[in-house]
N, C-alpha and C positions, 0 to 999 in steps of 0.2 A: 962439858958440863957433867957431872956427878948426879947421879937420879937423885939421890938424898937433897941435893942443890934446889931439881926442880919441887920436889917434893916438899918442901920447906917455902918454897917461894909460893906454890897453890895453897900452901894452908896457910898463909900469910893471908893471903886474896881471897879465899871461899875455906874455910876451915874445915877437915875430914869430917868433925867430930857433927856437925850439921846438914849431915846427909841424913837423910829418910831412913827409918829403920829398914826398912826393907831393900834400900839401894846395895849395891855394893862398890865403892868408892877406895880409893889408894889405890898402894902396889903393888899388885896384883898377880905379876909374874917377875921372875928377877930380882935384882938385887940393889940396895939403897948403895951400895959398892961402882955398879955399875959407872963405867966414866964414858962417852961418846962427843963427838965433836958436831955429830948432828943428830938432833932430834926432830921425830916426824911427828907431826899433828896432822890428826885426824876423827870423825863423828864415832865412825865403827872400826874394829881389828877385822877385819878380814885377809883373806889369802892374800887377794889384790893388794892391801896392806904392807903384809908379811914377804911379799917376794919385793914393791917396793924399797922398804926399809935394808934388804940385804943387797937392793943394786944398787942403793946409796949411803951404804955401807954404817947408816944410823942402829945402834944399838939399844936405840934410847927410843919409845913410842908413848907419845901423851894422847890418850883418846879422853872424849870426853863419854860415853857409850861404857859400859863395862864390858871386856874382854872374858870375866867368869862373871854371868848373871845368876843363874841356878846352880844347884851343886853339883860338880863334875860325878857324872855314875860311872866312867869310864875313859880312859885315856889313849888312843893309840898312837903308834907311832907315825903315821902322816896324817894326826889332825893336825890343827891349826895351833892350838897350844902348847903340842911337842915341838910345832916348827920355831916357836918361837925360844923355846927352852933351847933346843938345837941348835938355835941361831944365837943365843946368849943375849940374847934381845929383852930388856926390861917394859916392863908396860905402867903408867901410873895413869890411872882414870878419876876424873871428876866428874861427876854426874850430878845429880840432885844439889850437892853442895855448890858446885858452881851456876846452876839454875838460881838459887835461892839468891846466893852473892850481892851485896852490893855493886850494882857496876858489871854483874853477872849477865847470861844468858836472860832472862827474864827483862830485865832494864834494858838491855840493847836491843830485845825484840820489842819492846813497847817504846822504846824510842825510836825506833827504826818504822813501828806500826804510828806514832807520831799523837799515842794515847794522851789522855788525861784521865786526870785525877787518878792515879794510878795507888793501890793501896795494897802494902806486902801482906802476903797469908804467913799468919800464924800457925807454925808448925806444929808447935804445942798444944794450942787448943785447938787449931783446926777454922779457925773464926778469921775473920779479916780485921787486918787494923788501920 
């Protein structure tokens, strides 16, 4: 699969463009180029993660969690984000936009919590509808 592939397919299903200003959402590290024959899913990028993904041999990481949440103030060579750049490993995160989703996070946890009357927040204004 081609991350550009998966990448197309989540904004199909939860679209970038309605994530939370504040979120940080897409592809994050790597490249839309990136081609792997396994992708790993998972909540958060961690180490645990990142040595995963190189012992099976996945080039391609779907988190839902952002891998860069705040602004990188520094980079070295054995954090986690080098390792991954090291590794040539692409990462595309959905967060807020896949919360929000039709059919999203939010739905399956209120269906799973077995809610009613269940009524989507307005991003926009902040109000319930």
């Amino acid at each position: 699969m081609k991350a550009s592939a998966l990448y197309d397919t989540i904004n199909t299903l939860a679209p970038f463009n309605t994530a939370e200003d504040w979120d940080n959402s897409g592809l994050l590290i790597g490249s839309p180029a990136c081609e792997s024959n396994r992708v790993l899913l998972t909540l958060d990028v961690t180490n645990a993660t990142l040595e995963e993904a190189v012992f099976l041999g996945a080039k391609l990481i779907f988190s839902h969690h952002p891998v860069i949440f705040h602004p990188l103030k520094s980079l070295f060579s054995d954090s986690l984000h080098a390792g991954l750049i090291k590794n040539d490993i692409t990462v595309i995160c959905a967060h807020t936009n896949l919360d929000f989703a039709a059919g999203g996070i939010n739905d399956a946890l209120a269906q799973r919590l077995k809610l009613q009357n269940i009524r989507h927040f307005d991003m926009m204004t902040d109000t319930l509808s």
